[in-house]
C-alpha positions in Angstrom: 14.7 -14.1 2.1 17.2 -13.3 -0.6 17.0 -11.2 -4.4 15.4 -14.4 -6.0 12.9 -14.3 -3.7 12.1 -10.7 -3.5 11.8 -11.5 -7.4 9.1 -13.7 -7.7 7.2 -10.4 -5.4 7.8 -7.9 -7.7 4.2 -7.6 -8.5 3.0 -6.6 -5.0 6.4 -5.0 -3.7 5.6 -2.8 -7.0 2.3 -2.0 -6.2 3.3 -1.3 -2.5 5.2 1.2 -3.6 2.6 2.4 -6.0 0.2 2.8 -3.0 3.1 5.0 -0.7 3.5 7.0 -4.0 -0.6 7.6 -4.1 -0.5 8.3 -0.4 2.0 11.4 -0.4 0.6 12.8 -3.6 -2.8 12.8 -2.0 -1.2 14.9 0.9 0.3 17.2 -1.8 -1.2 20.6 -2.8 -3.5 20.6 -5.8 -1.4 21.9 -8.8 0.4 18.5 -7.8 -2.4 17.1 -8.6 -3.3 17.8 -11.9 -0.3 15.6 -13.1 -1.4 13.0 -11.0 -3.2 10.6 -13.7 -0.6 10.4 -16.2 1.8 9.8 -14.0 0.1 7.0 -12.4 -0.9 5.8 -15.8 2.7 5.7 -16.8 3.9 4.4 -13.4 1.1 1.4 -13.2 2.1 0.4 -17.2 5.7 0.2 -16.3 4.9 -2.2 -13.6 2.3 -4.3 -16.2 5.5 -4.2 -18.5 7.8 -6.1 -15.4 5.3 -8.7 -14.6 6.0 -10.2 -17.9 9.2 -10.6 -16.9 9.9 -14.6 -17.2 10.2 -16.6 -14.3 13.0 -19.4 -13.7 10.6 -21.9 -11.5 8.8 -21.8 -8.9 8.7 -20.7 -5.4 7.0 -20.6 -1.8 7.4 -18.2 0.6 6.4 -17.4 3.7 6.0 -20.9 5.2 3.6 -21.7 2.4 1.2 -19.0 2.3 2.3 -17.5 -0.5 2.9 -19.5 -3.8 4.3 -18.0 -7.4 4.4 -19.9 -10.7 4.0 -19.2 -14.5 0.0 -19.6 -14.2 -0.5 -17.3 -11.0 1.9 -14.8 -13.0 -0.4 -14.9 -15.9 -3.3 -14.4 -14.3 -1.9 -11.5 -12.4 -0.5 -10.4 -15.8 -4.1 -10.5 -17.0 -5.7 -8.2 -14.2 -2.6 -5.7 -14.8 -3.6 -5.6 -18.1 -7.4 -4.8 -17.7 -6.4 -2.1 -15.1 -4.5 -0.2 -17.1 -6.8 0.0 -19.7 -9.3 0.7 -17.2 -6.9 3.8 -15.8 -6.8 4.8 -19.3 -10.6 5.2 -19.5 -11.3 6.6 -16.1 -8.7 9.4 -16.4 -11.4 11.5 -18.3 -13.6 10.8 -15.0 -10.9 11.7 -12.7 -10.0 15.3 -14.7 -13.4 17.0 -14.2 -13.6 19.6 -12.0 -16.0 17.8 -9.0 -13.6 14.5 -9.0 -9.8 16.3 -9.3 -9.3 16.8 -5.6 -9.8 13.0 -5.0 -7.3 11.5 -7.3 -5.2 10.6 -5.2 -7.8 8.3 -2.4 -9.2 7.0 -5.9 -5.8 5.6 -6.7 -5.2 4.4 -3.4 -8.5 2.4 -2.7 -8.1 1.1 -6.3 -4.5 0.1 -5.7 -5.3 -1.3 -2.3 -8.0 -4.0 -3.8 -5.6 -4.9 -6.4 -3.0 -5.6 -4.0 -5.6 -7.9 -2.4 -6.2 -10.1 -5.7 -2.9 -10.4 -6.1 -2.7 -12.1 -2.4 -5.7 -13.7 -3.2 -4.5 -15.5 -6.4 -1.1 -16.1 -4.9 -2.3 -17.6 -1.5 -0.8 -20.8 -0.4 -3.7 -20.9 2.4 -7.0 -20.1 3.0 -6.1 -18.3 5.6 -3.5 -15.9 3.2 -6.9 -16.3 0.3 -9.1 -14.7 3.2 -6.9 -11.8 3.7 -6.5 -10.8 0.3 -10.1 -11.2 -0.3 -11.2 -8.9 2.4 -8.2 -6.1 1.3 -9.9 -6.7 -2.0 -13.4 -6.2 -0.3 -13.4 -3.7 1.7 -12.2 -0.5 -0.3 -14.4 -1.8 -3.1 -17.4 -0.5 -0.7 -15.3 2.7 -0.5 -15.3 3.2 -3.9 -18.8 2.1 -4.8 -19.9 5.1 -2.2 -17.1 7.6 -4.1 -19.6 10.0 -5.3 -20.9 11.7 -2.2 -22.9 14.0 -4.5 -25.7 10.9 -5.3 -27.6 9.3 -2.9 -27.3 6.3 -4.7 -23.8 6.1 -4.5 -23.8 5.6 -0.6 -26.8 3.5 -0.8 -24.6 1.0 -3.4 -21.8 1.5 -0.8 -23.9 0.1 2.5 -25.4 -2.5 -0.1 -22.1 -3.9 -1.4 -21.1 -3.7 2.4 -23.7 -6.1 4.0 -23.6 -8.5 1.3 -20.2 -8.7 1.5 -20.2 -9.6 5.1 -22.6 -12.5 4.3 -20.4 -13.7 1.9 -17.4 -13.4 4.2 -19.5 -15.3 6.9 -20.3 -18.0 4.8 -17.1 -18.7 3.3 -16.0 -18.4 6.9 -18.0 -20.7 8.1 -16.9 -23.4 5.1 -13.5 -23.0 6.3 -14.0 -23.9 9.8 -15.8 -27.2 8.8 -12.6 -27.6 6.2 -9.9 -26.9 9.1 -12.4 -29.6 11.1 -11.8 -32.3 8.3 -8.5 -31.8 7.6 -6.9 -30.3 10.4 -4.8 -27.8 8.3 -5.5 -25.1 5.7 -2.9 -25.4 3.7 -3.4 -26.5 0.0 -0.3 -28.7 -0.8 -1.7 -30.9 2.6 -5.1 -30.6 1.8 -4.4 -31.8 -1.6 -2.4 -34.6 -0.5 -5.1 -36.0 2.0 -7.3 -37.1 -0.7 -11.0 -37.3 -0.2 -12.3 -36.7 3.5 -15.1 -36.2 5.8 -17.8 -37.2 3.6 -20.6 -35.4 3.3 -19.2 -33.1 5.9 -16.5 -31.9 3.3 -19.1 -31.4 0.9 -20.8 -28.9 2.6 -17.6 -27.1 3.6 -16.9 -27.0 -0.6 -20.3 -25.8 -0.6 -20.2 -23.3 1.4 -16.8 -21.4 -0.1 -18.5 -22.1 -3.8 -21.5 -20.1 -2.4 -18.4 -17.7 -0.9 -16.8 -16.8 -3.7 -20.8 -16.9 -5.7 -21.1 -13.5 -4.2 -18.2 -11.7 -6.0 -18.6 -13.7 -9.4 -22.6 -12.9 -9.1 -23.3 -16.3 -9.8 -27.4 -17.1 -9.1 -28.8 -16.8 -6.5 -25.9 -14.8 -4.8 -26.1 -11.6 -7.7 -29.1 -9.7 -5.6 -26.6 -7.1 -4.8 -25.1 -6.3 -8.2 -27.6 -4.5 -10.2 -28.0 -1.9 -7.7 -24.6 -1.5 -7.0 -23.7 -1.1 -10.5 -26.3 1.6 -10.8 -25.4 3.3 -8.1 -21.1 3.3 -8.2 -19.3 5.9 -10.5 -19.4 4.6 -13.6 -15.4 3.9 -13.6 -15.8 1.6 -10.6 -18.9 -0.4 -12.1 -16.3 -0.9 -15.0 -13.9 -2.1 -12.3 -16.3 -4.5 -10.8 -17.1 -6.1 -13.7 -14.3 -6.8 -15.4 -11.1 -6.2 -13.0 -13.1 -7.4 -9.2 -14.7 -11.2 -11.3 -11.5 -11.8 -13.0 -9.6 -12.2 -9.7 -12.5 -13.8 -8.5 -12.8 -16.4 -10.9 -8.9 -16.9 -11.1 -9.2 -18.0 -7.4 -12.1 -19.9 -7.6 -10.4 -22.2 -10.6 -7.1 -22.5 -8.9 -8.7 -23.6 -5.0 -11.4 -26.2 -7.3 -8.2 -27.7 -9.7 -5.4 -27.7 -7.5 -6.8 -27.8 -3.7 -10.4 -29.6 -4.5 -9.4 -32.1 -7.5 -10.7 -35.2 -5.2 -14.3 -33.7 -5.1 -14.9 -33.4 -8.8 -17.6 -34.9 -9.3 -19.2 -32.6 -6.9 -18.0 -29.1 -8.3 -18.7 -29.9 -11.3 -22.3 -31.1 -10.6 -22.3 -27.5 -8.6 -21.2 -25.9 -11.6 -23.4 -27.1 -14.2 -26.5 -26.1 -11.8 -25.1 -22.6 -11.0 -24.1 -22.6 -15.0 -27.5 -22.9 -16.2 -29.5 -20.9 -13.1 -27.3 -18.1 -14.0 -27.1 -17.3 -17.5 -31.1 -18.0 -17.4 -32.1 -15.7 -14.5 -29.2 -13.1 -16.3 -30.9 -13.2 -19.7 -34.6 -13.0 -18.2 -33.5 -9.7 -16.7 -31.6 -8.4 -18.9 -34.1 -8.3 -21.4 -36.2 -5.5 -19.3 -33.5 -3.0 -18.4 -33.6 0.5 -19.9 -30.5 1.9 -17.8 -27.3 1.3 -19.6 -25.6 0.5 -16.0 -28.0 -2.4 -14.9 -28.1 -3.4 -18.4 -24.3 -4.0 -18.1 -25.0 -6.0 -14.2 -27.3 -8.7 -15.4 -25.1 -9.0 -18.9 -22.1 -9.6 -16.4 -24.0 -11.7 -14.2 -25.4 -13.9 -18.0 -21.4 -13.4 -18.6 -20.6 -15.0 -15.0 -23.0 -18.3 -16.0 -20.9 -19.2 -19.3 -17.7 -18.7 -17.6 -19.4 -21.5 -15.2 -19.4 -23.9 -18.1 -15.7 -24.1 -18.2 -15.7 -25.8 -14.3 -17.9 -28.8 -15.5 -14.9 -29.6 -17.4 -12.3 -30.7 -14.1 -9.9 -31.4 -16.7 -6.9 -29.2 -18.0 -9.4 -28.2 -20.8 -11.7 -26.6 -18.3 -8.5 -24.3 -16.8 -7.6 -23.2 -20.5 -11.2 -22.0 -21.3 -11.8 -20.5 -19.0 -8.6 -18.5 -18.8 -8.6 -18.0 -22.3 -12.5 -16.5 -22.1 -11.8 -14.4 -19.3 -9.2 -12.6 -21.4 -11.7 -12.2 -24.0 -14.2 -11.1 -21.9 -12.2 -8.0 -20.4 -11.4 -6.6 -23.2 -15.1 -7.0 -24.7 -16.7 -5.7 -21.7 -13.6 -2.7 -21.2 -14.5 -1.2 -24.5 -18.0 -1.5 -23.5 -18.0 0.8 -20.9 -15.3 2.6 -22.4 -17.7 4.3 -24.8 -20.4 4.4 -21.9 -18.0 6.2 -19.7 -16.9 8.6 -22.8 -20.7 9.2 -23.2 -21.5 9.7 -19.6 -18.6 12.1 -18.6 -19.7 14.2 -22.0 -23.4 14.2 -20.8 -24.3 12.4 -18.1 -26.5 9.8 -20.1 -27.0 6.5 -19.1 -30.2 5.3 -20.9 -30.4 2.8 -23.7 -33.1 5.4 -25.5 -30.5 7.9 -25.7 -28.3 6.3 -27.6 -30.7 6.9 -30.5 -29.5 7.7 -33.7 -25.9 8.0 -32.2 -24.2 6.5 -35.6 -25.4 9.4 -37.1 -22.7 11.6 -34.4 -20.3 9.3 -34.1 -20.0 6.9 -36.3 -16.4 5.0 -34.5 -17.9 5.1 -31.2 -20.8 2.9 -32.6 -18.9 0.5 -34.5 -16.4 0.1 -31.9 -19.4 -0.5 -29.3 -21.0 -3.0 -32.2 -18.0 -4.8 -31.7 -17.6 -5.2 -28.3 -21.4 -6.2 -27.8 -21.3 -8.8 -30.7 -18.1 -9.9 -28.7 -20.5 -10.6 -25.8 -22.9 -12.4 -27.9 -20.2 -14.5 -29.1 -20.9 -13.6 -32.7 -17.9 -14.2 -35.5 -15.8 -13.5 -36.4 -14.5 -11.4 -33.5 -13.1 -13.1 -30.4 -15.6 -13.4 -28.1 -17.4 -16.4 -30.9 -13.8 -18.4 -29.9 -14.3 -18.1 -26.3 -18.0 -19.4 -26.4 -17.0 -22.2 -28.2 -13.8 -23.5 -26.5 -16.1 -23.0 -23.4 -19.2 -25.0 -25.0 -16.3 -27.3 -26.7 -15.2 -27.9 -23.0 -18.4 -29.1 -21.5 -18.9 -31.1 -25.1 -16.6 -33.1 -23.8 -17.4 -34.2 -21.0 -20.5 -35.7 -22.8 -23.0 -32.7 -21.5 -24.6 -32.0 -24.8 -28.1 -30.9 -22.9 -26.3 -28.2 -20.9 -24.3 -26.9 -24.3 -27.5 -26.9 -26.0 -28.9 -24.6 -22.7 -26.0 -22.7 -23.4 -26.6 -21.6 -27.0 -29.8 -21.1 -26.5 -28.9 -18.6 -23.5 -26.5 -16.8 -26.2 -29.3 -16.3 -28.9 -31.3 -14.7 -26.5 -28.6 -12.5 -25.0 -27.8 -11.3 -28.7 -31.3 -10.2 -29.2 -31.0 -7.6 -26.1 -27.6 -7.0 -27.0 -29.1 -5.8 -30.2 -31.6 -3.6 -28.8 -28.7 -1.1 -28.4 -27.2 -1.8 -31.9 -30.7 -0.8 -33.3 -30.8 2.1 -30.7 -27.7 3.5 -32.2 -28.2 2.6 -35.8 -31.8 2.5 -36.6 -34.0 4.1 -34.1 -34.9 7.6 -35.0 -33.5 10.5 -33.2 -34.0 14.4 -34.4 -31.5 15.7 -31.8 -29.0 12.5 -31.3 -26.3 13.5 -29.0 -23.3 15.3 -30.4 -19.9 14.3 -31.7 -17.1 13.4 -29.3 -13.9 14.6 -29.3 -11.4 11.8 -27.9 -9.0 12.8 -25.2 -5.4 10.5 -26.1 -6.4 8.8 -22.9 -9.2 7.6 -24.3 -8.4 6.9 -27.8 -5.7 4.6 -26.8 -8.2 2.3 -24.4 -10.5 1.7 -27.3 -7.3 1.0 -29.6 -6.2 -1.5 -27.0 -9.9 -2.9 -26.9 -10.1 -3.2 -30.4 -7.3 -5.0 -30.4 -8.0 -7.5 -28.1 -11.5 -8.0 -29.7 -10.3 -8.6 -33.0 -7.0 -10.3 -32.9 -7.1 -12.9 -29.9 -9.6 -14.9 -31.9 -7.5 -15.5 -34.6 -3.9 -15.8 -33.0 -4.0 -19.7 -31.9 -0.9 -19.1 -30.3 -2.3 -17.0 -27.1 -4.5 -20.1 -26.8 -1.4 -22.2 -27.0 0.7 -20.2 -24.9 -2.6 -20.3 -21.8 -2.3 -24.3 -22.7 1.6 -24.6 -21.7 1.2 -22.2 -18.6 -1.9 -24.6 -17.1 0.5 -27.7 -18.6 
């Protein structure tokens, strides 16, 4: 391996190093600690800064189990991204008295899953794809059960534990039948082979779809998520949902178009079935939720079933949509629970009802949570409208008007319970509405950088563009 090749690494050798650094500060005494966050802060940006380094071409390492190229660099790029805002907001979590002493395991578990999507979106193999996924897996649990304080907390732990090893089994078992059919698990030669083994390989496709179902909470593989989201530290429900799907669904699209393009009449069929069972079941039970926590799980899980619209699309249209509302979706649902967090950590409230009368308070924490949720709803002109509609644009053509029309009717009912809390902060009544905030820097430049994202990727064509010549 020479310096080019150590080049195209630079992501995980960085993050390596990261995790050592995270490891030794943990066994350092506690003033050390105190410093701790903004120096990981400003050590993890610097390495979100080198990924956007350009590349020359492309490269394979590691006898093929390891693959690099301008569209696995942007999607790494794009996880980066949404962790640093999300270190950003979690620092306020991490600087109160009862979490300080574990800053450093934090940062290491966290750092340690990343590390895993990174393998996982990079893998040549299933066999590389399963090893990331399970480094990706297993100190999620950890972190799900970080508060040993709450009962809850474990019990989301053992939950996101068990269901995770079902999920494992059944992707497992997929794989098997795929090493049956094609006697390698390779991509490039599985991709060359063409369509084999019949209805045999289209059970082994099923099975890793249903796999992978369990970390995108597609229906019915989402059971787990609204308790474990209720349960987890606040900061790590923020990382499931925006920072866990994203590498989730980047791995999903690039196995389906690159390894799986001969079976696309089946994935796509798959799709459009998990697509509409998803944001329907989502909707229904989203509408009933008081807690602000499970009110976020089954709007990710609603979230999860337009993202599935993109896949019925097995066309290059279908890769940019769904890259493109991905990015839209992180920031939307970052600044989201940035405000929750900022609200929580103040309080400790996580009801819808007490958000009453919270314009009154804090006027920019409301209209910056308006936007975000609007975002969600896909409501102009902020950027989550343009995602929704390249997505329902990328079904559209494929001819599947009766599944768009599912779709929009799925999104008017999501923006009437995404209004319940716009009404809870601007209109319901509240005699004692919880008092102003005062913004830590932290803080204040996470919602910037949401904000940001919210408002100005709808209307710059070019990051569209740009997504377009990385898929080619």
């Amino acid at each position: 391996m020479n310096w080019d090749q150590l080049f195209f690494l630079r992501h995980e050798i960085l993050l390596s190093l990261l995790i050592v650094f995270e490891l030794v500060a943990d066994l350092s005494d506690s003033s050390a600690r105190q410093s701790l966050v903004n120096t990981t802060i400003v050590l993890f940006a610097g390495l979100t800064v080198a990924g956007f380094i350009p590349l020359a071409n492309e490269a394979s390492l590691f006898g093929g189990m390891y693959a690099s190229d301008d569209l696995r660099i942007l999607l790494k790029n794009i996880l980066n991204v949404s962790t640093l805002v999300f270190l950003l907001q979690s620092a306020g979590w991490l600087n109160q008295s009862q979490n300080s002493y574990k800053t450093g395991s934090f940062y290491l578990l966290l750092f340690s899953t990343l590390l895993g999507m990174y393998l996982m979106i990079c893998a040549g193999d299933f066999i590389m794809l399963y090893l990331g996924l399970e480094l990706a897996t297993i100190p999620l649990t950890l972190l799900a059960a970080y508060d040993h304080n709450l009962r809850r907390s474990a019990e989301a732990g053992i939950k996101l534990l068990m269901s995770s090893a079902v999920s494992s089994a059944v992707m497992l078992f997929g794989l098997s039948l795929m090493y049956g059919i094609y006697g390698s698990l390779h991509f490039s030669e599985m991709s060359q082979q063409g369509a084999m083994g019949g209805s045999l390989g289209v059970l082994a496709l099923t099975f890793f779809i249903a796999g992978l179902g369990f970390k995108l909470s597609l229906v019915p593989f989402h059971l787990w998520t609204a308790d474990v989201y209720e349960g987890s530290p606040l900061p790590v429900t923020m990382y499931f949902s925006v920072v866990s799907k994203g590498a989730a669904l980047f791995t999903l699209m690039l196995v389906l178009y690159r390894v799986f393009g001969q079976f696309t009449g089946v994935w796509s069929l798959l799709s459009y079935a998990l697509a509409v069972l998803t944001m329907l079941i989502g909707n229904l039970f989203a509408l009933r939720q008081k807690n602000l926590k499970r009110f976020m799980a089954f709007s990710s899980i609603t979230q999860a079933g337009f993202m599935m619209l993109g896949f019925v699309n097995p066309e290059a249209l279908g890769m940019n949509t769904i890259i493109y509302f991905m990015l839209i979706y992180s920031f939307s649902n970052l600044a989201v629970f940035g405000v929750l967090s900022i609200i929580h950590n103040r309080y400790g409230k996580e009801q819808i009802e007490d958000l009453n009368g919270f314009y009154k308070t804090n006027p920019g924490l409301s209209l910056i949570l308006l936007l975000a949720l609007f975002s969600l709803a896909g409501i102009p002109p902020v950027a989550g409208f343009f995602g929704k509609f390249f997505l329902f644009t990328a079904a559209a053509s494929r001819g599947l008007y009766f599944l768009v029309l599912i779709a929009v009717l799925n999104a008017t009912i999501s923006l009437y319970y995404y209004l319940l809390v716009v009404k809870a902060m601007f209109i319901n009544p509240n005699d004692q509405p919880l008092p102003a905030v005062t913004l830590t820097g932290a803080e204040r430049l996470a919602l910037v950088l949401c904000v940001l994202g919210i408002v100005v990727i709808g209307f710059m064509s070019s990051i569209y563009g740009y997504i377009q010549t990385v898929v080619g």
